[in-house]
GULO-245332 format. One record per residue (C-alpha): residue in three letters; x, y negated, z negated; residue number from 0. Coordinates in steps of 0.5 Angstrom, whole numbers, padded with zeros to 4 digits. Layout:
N
ALA,X,Y,Z,NUM
...
***
This chain:
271
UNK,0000,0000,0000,0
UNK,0007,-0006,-0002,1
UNK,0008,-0005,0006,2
UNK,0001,-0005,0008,3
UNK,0001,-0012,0004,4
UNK,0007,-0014,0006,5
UNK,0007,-0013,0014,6
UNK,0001,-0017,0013,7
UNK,0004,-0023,0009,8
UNK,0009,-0023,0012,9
UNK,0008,-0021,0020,10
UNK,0001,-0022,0020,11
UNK,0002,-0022,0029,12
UNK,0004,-0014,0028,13
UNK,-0004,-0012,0028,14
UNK,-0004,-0014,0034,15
UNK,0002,-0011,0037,16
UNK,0000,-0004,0035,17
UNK,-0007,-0005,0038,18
UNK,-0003,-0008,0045,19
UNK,0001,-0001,0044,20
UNK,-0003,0004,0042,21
UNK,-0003,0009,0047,22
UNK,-0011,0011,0049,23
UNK,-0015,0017,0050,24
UNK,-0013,0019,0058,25
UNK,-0020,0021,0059,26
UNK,-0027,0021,0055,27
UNK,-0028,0029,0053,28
UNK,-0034,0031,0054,29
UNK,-0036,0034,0046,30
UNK,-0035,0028,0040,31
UNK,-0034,0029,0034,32
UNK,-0032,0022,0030,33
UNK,-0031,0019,0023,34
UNK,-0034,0013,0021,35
UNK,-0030,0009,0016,36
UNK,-0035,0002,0015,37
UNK,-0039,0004,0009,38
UNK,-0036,-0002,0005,39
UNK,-0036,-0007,0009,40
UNK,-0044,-0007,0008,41
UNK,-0043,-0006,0001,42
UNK,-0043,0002,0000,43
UNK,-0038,0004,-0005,44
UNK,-0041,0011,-0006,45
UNK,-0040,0018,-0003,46
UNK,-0044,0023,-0007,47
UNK,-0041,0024,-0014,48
UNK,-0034,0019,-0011,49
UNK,-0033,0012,-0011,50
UNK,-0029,0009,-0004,51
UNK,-0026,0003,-0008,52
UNK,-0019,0006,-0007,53
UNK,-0016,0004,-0001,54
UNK,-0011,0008,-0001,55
UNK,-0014,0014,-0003,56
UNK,-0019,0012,0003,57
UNK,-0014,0011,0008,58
UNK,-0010,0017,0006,59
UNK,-0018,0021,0006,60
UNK,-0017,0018,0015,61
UNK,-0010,0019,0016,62
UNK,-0013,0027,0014,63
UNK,-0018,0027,0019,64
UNK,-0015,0024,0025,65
UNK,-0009,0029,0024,66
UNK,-0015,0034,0025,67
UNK,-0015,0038,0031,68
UNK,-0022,0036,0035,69
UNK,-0023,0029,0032,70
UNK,-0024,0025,0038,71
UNK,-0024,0018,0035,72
UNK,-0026,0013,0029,73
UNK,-0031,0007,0028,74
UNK,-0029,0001,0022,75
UNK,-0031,-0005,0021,76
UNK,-0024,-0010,0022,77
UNK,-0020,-0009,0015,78
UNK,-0020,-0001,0016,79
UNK,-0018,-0001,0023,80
UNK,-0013,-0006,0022,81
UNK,-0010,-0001,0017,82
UNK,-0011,0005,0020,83
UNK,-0006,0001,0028,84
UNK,0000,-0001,0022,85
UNK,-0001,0006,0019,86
UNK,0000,0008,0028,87
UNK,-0007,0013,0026,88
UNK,-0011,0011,0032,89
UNK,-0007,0015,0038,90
UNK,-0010,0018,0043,91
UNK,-0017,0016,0039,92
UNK,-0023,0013,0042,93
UNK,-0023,0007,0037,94
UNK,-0031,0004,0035,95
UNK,-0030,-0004,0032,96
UNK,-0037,-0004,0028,97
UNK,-0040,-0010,0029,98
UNK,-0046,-0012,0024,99
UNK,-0046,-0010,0017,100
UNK,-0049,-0017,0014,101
UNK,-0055,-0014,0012,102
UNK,-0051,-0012,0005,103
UNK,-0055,-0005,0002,104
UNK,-0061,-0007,-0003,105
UNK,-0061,-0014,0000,106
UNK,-0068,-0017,0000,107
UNK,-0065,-0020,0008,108
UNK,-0062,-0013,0009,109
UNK,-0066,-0012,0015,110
UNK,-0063,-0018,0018,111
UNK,-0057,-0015,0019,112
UNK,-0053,-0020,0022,113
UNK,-0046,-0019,0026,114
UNK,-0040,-0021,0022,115
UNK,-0035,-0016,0025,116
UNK,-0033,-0015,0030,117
UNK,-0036,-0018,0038,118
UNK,-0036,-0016,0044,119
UNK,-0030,-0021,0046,120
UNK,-0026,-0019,0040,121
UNK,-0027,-0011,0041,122
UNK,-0024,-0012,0048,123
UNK,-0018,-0016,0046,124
UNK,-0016,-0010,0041,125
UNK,-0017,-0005,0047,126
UNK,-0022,0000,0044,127
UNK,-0027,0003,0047,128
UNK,-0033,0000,0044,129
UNK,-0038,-0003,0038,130
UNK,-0042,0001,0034,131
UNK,-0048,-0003,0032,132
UNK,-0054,-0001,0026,133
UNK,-0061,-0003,0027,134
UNK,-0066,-0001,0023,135
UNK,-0073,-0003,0024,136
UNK,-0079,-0005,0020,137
UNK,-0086,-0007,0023,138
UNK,-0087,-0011,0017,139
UNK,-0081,-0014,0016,140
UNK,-0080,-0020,0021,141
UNK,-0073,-0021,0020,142
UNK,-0072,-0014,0025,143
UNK,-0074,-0018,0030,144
UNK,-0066,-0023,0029,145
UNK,-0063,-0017,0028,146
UNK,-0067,-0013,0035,147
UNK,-0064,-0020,0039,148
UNK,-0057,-0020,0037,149
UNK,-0056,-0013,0039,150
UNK,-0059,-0013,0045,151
UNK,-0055,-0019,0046,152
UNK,-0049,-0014,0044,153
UNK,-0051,-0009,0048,154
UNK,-0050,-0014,0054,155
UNK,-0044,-0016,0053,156
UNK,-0040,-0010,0051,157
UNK,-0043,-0007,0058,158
UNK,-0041,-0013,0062,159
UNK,-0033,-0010,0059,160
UNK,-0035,-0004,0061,161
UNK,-0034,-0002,0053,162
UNK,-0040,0002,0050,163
UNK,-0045,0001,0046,164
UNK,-0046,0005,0040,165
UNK,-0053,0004,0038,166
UNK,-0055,0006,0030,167
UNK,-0063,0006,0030,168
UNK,-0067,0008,0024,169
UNK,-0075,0006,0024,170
UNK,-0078,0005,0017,171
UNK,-0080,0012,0015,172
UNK,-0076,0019,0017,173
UNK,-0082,0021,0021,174
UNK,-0081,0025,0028,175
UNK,-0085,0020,0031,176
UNK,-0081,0014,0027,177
UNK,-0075,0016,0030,178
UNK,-0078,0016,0038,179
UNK,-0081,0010,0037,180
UNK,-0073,0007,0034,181
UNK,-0069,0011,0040,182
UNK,-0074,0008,0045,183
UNK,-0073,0000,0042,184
UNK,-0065,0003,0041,185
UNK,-0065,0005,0049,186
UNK,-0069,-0001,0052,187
UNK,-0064,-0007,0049,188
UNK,-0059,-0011,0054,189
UNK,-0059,-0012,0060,190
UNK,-0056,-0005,0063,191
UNK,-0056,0002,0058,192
UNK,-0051,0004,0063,193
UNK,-0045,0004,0057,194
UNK,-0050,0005,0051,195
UNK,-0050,0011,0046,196
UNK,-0054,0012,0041,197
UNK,-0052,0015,0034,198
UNK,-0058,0018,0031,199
UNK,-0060,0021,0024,200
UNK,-0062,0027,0022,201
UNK,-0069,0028,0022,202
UNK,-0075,0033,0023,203
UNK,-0077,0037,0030,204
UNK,-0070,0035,0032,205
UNK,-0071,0038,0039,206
UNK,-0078,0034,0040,207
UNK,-0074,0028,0038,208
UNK,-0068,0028,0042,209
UNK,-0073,0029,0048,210
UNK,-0074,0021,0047,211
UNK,-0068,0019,0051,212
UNK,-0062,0021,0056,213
UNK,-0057,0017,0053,214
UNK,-0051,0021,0051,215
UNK,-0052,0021,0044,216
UNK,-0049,0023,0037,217
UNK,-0051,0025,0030,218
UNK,-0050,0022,0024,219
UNK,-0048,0025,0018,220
UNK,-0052,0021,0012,221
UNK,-0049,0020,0005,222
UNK,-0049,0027,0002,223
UNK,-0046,0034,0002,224
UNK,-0045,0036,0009,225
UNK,-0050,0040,0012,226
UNK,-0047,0044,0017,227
UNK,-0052,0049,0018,228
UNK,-0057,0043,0021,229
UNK,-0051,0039,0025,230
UNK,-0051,0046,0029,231
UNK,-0058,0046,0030,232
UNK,-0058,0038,0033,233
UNK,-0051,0040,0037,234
UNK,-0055,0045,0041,235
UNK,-0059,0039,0044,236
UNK,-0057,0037,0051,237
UNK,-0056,0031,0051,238
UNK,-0053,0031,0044,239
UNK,-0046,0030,0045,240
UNK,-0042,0030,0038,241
UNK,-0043,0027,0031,242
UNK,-0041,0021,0028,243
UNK,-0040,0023,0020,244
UNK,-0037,0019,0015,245
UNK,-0037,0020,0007,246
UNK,-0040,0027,0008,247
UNK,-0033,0029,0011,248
UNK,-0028,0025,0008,249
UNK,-0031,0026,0001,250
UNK,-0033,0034,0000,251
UNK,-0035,0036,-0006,252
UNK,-0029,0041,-0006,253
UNK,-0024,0034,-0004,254
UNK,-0021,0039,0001,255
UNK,-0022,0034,0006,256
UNK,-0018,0038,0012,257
UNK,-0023,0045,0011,258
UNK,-0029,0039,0012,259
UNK,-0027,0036,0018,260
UNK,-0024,0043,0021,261
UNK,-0031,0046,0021,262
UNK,-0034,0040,0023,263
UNK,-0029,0041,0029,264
UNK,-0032,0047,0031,265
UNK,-0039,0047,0030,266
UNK,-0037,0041,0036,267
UNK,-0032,0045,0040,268
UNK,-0037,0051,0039,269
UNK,-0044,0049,0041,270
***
């Protein structure tokens, strides 16, 4: 941790020599499987009985699961990823810069999930390969409808850099039809969805559910324990392409970080 500080004291510019450098994935595989790192930033600091307030402990738990065969990328919000280039962990990896994380967990605005990560602009000036935004909805909150206009703004922006947009929708319930309704709204912002990704949560009637789209798509871990036995169902689906799984995979209940990730990685090879 000294020399992450120091370097940033001292050679503040050394964030964006790495990212000039770093050396990006030759080509898109065709199975993803990426670790999600931007919980704190929206106020997270919890992984079931964990608490991810450690830095180091974090960026040790990262250093793990990128080393891991069949992990293909990673998403963070600035701080993390800025790590993670001085720490030379993003080779070869399809890089996410998380765009929105305003709408802090338990705020009375959190629907109003304002951008204060990165933009398309910046995404693009560091070389990664797109920007991951969250957009959960609620017909009775009106403070969806900013949060609705900036991603649809974002998605634009990202497609006219030919980056992808990954899109998190959640709806207001967990209901098969709440999430169709979300995917349907996810998939319709910006003026193209040629680049756009949705990042999907688990929820009942999978199946019926991913019908709702043709857009690549990846299932997201959630907050608890790891629930391999329905990531295996879901990465069965056609246009289910991989998952995107965070505290899950970093915090265990066993800590044996590697082993998570291992078996994550082969559902995902093997499906």
């Amino acid at each position: 941790m000294r020399k992450l500080t120091e370097t940033r004291l001292q050679r503040p510019e050394a964030i964006a020599e790495a990212a000039a450098q770093r050396e990006r994935p030759k080509k898109l595989a065709p199975r993803q499987l990426i670790i999600a790192a931007d919980h704190l930033a929206r106020g997270i600091t919890s992984a079931g009985k964990s608490t991810m307030t450690d830095r180091l402990d974090l960026l040790e738990r990262l250093q793990i699961a990128l080393e891991r065969p069949g992990v293909t990328g990673v998403l963070g919000s600035p701080d993390i990823l800025d790590d993670l280039l001085l720490l030379g962990a993003l080779e070869k990896k399809l890089v996410f810069g998380s765009m929105n994380r305003g709408g802090l967990q338990g705020a009375a605005w959190t629907h109003d999930d304002r951008f204060t990560g990165y933009d398309a602009a910046a995404i693009a000036a560091h070389r990664f390969e797109g920007g991951k935004m969250l957009l959960r909805m609620d017909p009775d909150d009106a403070r969806t409808a900013p949060t609705l206009e900036a991603c649809a703004h974002a998605v634009s922006a990202l497609a006219e850099r030919r980056l992808i947009a990954m899109v998190e929708p959640f709806w207001s319930d967990t209901t098969p039809e709440g999430a169709m309704k979300a995917i349907g709204i996810a998939s319709a912002l910006g003026t193209t969805s040629a680049y756009t990704w949705l990042k999907v949560p688990l929820v009942p009637k999978m199946k019926r559910v991913m019908r709702a789209t043709t857009l690549p798509s990846l299932v997201l871990g959630g907050s608890g324990p790891a629930r391999f036995d329905a990531w295996a169902d879901a990465l069965s689906l056609p246009n289910v392409i991989g998952l995107v799984v965070g505290r899950s995979l970093l915090y265990p209940e066993d800590e044996d970080v590697a082993e998570s990730v291992d078996t994550a990685a082969a559902l995902v090879k093997n499906s």
